[in-house]
C-alpha positions as CSV (number, residue, x, y, z in Angstrom):
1,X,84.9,203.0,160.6
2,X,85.9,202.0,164.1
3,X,85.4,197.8,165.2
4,X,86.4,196.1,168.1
5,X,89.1,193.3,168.5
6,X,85.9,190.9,167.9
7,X,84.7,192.4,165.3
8,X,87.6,192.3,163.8
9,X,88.6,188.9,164.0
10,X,85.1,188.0,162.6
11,X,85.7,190.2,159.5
12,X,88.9,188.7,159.2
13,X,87.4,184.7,159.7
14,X,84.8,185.7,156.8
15,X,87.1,186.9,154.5
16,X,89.6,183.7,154.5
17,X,86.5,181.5,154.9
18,X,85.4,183.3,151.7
19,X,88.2,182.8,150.0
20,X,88.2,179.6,150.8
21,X,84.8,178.9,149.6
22,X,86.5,180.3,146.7
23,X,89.2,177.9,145.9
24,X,86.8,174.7,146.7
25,X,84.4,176.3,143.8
26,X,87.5,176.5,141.5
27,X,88.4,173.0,142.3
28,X,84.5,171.2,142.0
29,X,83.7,173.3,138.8
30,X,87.2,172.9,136.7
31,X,84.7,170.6,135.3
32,X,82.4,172.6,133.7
33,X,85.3,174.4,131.6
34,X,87.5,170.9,130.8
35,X,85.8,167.9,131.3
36,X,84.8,167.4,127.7
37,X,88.1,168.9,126.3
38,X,89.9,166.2,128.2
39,X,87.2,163.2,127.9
40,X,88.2,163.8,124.0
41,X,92.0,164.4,124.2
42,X,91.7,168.0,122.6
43,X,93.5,168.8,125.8
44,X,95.8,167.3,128.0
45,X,94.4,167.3,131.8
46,X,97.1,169.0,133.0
47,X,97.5,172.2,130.4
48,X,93.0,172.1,130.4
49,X,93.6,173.2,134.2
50,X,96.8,175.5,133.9
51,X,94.4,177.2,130.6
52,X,91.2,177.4,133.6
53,X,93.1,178.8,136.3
54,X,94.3,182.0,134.3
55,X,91.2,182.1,132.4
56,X,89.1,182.2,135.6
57,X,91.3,185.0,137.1
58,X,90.9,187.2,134.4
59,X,87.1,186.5,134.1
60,X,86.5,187.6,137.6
61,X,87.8,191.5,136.4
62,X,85.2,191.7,133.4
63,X,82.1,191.6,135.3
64,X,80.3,192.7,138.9
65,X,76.8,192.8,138.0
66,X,76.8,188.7,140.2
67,X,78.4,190.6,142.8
68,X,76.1,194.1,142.9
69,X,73.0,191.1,143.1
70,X,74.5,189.3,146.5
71,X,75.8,192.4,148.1
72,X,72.8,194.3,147.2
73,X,69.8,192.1,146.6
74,X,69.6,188.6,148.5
75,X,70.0,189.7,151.7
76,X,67.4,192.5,153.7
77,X,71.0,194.3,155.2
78,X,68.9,197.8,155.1
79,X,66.4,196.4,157.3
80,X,67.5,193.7,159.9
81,X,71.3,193.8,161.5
82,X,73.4,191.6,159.6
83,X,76.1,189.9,161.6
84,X,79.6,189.2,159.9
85,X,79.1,185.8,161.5
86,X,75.8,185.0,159.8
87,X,77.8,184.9,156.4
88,X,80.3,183.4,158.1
89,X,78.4,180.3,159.0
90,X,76.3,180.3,155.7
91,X,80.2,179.9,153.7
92,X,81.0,176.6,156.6
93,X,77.6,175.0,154.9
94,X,78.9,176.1,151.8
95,X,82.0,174.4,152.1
96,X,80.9,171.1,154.1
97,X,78.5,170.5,151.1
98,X,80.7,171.2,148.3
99,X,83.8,169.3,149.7
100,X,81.1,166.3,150.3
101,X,79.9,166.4,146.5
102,X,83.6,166.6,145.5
103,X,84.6,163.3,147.8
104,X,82.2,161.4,146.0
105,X,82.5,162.9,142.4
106,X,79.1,164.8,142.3
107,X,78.8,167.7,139.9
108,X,76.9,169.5,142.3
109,X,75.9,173.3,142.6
110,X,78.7,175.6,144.2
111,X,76.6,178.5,144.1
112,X,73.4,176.7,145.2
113,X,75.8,175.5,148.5
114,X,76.4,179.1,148.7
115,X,73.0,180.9,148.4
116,X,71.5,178.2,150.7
117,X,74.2,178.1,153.1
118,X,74.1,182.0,153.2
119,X,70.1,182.2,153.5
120,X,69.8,179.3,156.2
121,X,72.5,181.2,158.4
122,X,70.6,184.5,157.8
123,X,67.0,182.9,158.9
124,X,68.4,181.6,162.1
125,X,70.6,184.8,162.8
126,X,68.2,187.8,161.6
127,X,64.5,185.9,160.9
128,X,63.0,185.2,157.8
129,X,62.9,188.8,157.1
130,X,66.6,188.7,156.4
131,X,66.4,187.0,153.1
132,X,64.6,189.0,150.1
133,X,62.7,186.0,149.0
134,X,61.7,187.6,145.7
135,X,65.3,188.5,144.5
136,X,66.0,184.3,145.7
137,X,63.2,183.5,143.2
138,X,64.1,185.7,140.6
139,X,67.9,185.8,140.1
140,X,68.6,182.7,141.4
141,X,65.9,179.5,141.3
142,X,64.2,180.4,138.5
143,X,67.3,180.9,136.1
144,X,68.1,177.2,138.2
145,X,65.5,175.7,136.1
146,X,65.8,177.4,132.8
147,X,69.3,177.7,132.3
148,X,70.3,174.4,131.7
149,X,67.6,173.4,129.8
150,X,68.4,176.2,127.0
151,X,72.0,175.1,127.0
152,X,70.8,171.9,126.2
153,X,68.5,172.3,123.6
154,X,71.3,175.3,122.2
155,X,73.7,172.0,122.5
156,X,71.7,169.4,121.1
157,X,70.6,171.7,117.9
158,X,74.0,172.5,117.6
159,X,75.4,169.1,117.5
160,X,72.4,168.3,115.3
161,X,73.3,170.7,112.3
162,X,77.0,170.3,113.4
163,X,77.2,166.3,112.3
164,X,74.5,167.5,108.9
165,X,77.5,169.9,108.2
166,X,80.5,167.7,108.2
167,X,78.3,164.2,107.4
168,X,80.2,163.9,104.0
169,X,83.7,165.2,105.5
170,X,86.3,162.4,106.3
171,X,85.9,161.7,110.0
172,X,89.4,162.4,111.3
173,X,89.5,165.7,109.3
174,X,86.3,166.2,111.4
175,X,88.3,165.2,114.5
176,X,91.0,167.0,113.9
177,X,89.5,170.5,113.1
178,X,86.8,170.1,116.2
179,X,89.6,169.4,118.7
180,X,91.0,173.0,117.9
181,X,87.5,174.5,118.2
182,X,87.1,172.4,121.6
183,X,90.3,174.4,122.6
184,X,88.9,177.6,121.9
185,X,85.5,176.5,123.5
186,X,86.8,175.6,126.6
187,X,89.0,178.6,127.3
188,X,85.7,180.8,126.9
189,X,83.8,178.7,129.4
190,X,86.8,178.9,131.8
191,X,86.6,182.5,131.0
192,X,82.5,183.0,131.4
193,X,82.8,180.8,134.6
194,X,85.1,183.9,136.6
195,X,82.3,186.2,135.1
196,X,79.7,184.7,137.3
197,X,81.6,182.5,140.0
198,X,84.0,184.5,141.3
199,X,81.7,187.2,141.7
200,X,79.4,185.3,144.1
201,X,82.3,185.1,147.0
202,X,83.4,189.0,145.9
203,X,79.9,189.9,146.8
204,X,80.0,188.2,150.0
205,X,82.7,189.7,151.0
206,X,81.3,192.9,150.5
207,X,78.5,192.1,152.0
208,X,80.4,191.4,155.0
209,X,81.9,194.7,154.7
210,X,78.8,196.6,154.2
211,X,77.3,194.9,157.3
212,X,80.5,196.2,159.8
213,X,79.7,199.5,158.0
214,X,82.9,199.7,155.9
215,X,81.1,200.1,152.4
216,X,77.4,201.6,151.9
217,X,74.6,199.3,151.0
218,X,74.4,198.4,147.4
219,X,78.2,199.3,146.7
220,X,80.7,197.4,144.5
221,X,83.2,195.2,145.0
222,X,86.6,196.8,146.2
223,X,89.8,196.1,144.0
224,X,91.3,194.4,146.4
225,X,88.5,191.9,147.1
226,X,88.0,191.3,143.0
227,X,92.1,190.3,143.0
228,X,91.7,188.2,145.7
229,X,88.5,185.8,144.5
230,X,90.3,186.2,141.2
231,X,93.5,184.3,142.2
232,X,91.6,181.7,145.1
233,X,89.4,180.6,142.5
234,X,92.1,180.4,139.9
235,X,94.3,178.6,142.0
236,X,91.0,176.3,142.9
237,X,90.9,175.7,139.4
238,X,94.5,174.9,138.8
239,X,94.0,172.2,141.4
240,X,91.9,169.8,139.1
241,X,88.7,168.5,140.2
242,X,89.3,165.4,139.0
243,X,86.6,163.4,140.6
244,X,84.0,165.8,139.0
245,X,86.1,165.8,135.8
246,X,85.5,162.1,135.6
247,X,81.7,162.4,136.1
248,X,80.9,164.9,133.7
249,X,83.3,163.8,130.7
250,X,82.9,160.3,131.0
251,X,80.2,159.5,133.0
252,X,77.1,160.8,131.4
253,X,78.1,160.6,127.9
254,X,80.3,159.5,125.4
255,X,81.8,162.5,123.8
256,X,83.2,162.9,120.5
257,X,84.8,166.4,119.4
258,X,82.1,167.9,117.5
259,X,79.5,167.1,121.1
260,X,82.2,168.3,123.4
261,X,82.8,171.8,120.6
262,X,78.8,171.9,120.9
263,X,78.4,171.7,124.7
264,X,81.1,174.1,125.2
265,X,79.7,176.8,122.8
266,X,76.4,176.5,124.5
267,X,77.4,176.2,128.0
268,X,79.6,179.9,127.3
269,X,77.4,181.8,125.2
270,X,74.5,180.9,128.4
271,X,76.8,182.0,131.6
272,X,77.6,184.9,129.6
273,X,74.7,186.4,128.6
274,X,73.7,185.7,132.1
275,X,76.6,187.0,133.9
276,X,75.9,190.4,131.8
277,X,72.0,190.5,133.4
278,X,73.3,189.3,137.0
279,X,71.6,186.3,137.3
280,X,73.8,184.3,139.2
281,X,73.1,180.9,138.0
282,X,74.4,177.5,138.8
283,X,77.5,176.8,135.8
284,X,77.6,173.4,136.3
285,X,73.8,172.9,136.0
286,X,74.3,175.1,132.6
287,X,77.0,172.9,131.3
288,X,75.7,169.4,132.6
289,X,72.4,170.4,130.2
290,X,74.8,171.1,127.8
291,X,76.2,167.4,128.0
292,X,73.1,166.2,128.0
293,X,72.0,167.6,125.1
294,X,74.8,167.1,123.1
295,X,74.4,163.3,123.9
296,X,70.7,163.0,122.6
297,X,72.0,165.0,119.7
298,X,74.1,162.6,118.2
299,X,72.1,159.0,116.6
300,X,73.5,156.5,118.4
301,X,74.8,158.2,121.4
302,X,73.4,157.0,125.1
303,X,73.0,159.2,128.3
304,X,73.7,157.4,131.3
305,X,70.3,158.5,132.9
306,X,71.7,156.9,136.6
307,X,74.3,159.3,136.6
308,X,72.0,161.8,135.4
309,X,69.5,161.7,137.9
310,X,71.6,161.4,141.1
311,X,73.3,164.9,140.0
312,X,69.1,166.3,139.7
313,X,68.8,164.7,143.0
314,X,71.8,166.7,144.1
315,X,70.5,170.0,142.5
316,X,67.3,170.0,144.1
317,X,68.9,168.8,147.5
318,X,72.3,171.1,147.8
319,X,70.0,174.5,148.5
320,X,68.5,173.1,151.9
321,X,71.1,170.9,152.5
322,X,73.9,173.8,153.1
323,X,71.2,175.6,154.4
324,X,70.5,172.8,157.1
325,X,74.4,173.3,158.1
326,X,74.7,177.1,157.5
327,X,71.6,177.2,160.1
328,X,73.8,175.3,162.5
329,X,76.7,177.0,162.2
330,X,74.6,180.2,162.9
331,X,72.9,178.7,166.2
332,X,76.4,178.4,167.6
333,X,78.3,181.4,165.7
334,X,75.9,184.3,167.0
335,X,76.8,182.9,170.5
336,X,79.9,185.3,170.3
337,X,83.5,185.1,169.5
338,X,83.8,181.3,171.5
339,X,81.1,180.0,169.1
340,X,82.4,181.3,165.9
341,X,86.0,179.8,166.5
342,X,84.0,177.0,167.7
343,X,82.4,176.5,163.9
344,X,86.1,177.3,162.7
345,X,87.2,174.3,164.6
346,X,84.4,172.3,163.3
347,X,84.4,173.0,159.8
348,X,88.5,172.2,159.8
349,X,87.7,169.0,161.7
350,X,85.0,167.9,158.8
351,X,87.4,169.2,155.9
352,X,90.8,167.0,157.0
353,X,87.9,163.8,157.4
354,X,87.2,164.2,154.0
355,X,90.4,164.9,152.2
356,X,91.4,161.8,154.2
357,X,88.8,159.6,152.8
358,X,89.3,160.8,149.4
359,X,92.5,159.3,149.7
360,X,91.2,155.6,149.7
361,X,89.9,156.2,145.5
362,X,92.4,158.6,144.6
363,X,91.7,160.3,140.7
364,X,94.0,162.8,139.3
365,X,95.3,163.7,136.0
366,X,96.9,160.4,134.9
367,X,93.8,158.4,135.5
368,X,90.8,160.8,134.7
369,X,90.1,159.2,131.4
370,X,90.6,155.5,132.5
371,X,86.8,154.2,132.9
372,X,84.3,154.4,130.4
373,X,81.5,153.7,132.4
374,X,81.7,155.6,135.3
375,X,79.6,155.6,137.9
376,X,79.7,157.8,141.0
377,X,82.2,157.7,142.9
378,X,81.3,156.3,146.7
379,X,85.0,156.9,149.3
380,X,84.7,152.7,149.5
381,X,85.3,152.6,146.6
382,X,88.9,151.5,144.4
383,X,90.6,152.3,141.6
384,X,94.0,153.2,140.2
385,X,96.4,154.5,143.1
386,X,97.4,157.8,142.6
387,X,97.1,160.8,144.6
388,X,94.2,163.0,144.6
């Protein structure tokens, strides 16, 4: 189908800014695949993230129900005109928040940044009846609140009959054997993670593409697109988000092998089954429950309820919070070409601000595991020098 040079260069903006998106969700949620494999040493930081990247790349070609639900189910594209630059500006809220949980170590929700950046943008652009509220409900907030809460009850059973198992078994035998299940556990995490992840930005994409007319409503993702979120949010992944690896390994709970081979198995058996019904829930959400209830499972073990409840604050904040932004980016975008670059410019502005402060409480690989305690992390902050 025929578009104008405008057009055109907005088709083009979405997909990079997409892919974009992409990478930032593969660099905030390396977490929810390695945090505990590397909080318990059953795998070096640097190999946990190589193991993620690939992992995540070839999740994202098992599965497009995710996808099928954005591209053909959130959004009313059959019946108000859907701009390129409304998803445009709903990824830029996407991206601010995300890159704003990751400066100050916040296991926050990538897709939540999404969906709310994405239905704010849509509100302002198209009117509220854009966004199929029942579809928002259904495949996406309600699957919010249950999912982590069955991964951890499924972790905290699991680490209950797991320590009954192996009670009378010498416990660096138990060590040992549960560090080469945490490797295994991790890896199918990574794996489940590109089932449902990666499929959110493929079926923006396509939803971008269905809106300029390219593809027909309700239509999959393209080969192309599918390779591309593959590698962005494998190469996110490879990256190491290392202030949200902190939080979740160390920060909420000390974890010992058999917890961290519990929370794992819980966190991948839930994204999976979900990914296979298109319910595109929030992974982090599923595998901070999982860490939670691996932590009440074991006697003895503490959760650092602080830490706990500013990442619920979080939750319950990112939806309107991107949306807030994504609804801004809109008011200007939809003002034509000039407004959109405008955004562009904006968005890059915000995105070198940040990196720049993360720079004052750097965290990488060699000092991931150095706190016990951890508390968020603020950009005042200082620790170890290192680079981020």
């Amino acid at each position: 189908m025929y578009m104008d040079i405008a057009t055109l260069v907005v088709v083009g903006l979405v997909i990079v800014t997409a892919l974009t998106f992409d990478f930032t969700n593969g660099f905030h949620d390396t977490a929810n695949a390695m945090a505990t494999s590397i909080a318990t040493g059953a795998l070096k930081p640097k190999t946990a993230v190589i193991a993620a990247g690939i992992l995540n790349l070839v999740g994202a070609f098992l599965s497009t129900e995710v996808a099928k639900t954005i591209s053909g189910g959130i959004i009313n594209e059959s019946q108000v005109a859907i701009g390129p630059e409304f998803i445009f500006a709903g990824l830029v809220g996407a991206i601010v928040w995300n890159l704003i949980t990751w400066l100050v170590g916040l296991p926050s929700s990538s897709s939540h940044a999404m969906f709310g950046g994405l239905v704010g943008a849509v509100i302002v652009g198209a009117g509220v009846e854009g966004v199929n509220f029942g579809m928002v409900i259904t495949k996406v907030l309600i699957p919010a609140l249950i999912s982590p809460i069955v991964a951890g009850l499924a972790a905290f059973l699991s680490v209950k009959l797991i320590l009954r198992i192996v009670r009378s078994i010498n416990e660096k035998t138990v060590d040992s054997g549960f560090r080469h299940g945490q490797t295994v556990t991790a890896c199918l995490v990574a794996l489940s993670h590109g089932t449902n992840d990666a499929q959110k930005t493929m079926g923006l994409i396509t939803l971008t593409l269905v809106a300029v007319g390219v593809q027909p409503s309700g239509s999959s993702p393209a080969l192309w697109v599918v390779a591309l979120c593959g590698l962005a949010i494998a190469l996110g992944t490879y990256t190491g988000g290392w202030r949200v690896i902190r939080t979740l390994g160390k920060g909420l709970t000390e974890i010992s092998t058999p917890q961290g081979f519990a929370a794992e198995a819980a966190s991948a058996t839930t994204i999976l089954v979900s990914s296979h019904l298109g319910f595109a829930l929030s992974t982090t959400q599923v595998c901070s429950g999982s860490i939670i209830g691996s932590g009440l499972g074991k006697k003895g073990a503490k959760v650092n309820w602080s830490v706990a409840v500013r990442m619920a604050v979080a939750w319950l904040v990112t939806f309107p919070a991107a949306g807030l932004v994504g609804a801004a980016a809109c008011a200007l975008a939809k003002t034509g070409i000039g407004g959109t670059i405008a955004v562009a410019g904006i968005a890059i502005a915000i995105a070198l601000i940040i990196v720049h402060l993360s720079h004052r409480n750097p965290i990488n690989a060699a000092n991931v595991n150095d706190q016990k305690d951890v508390k968020i992390n603020t950009p005042a902050a200082t620790t170890t020098p290192a680079a981020a």
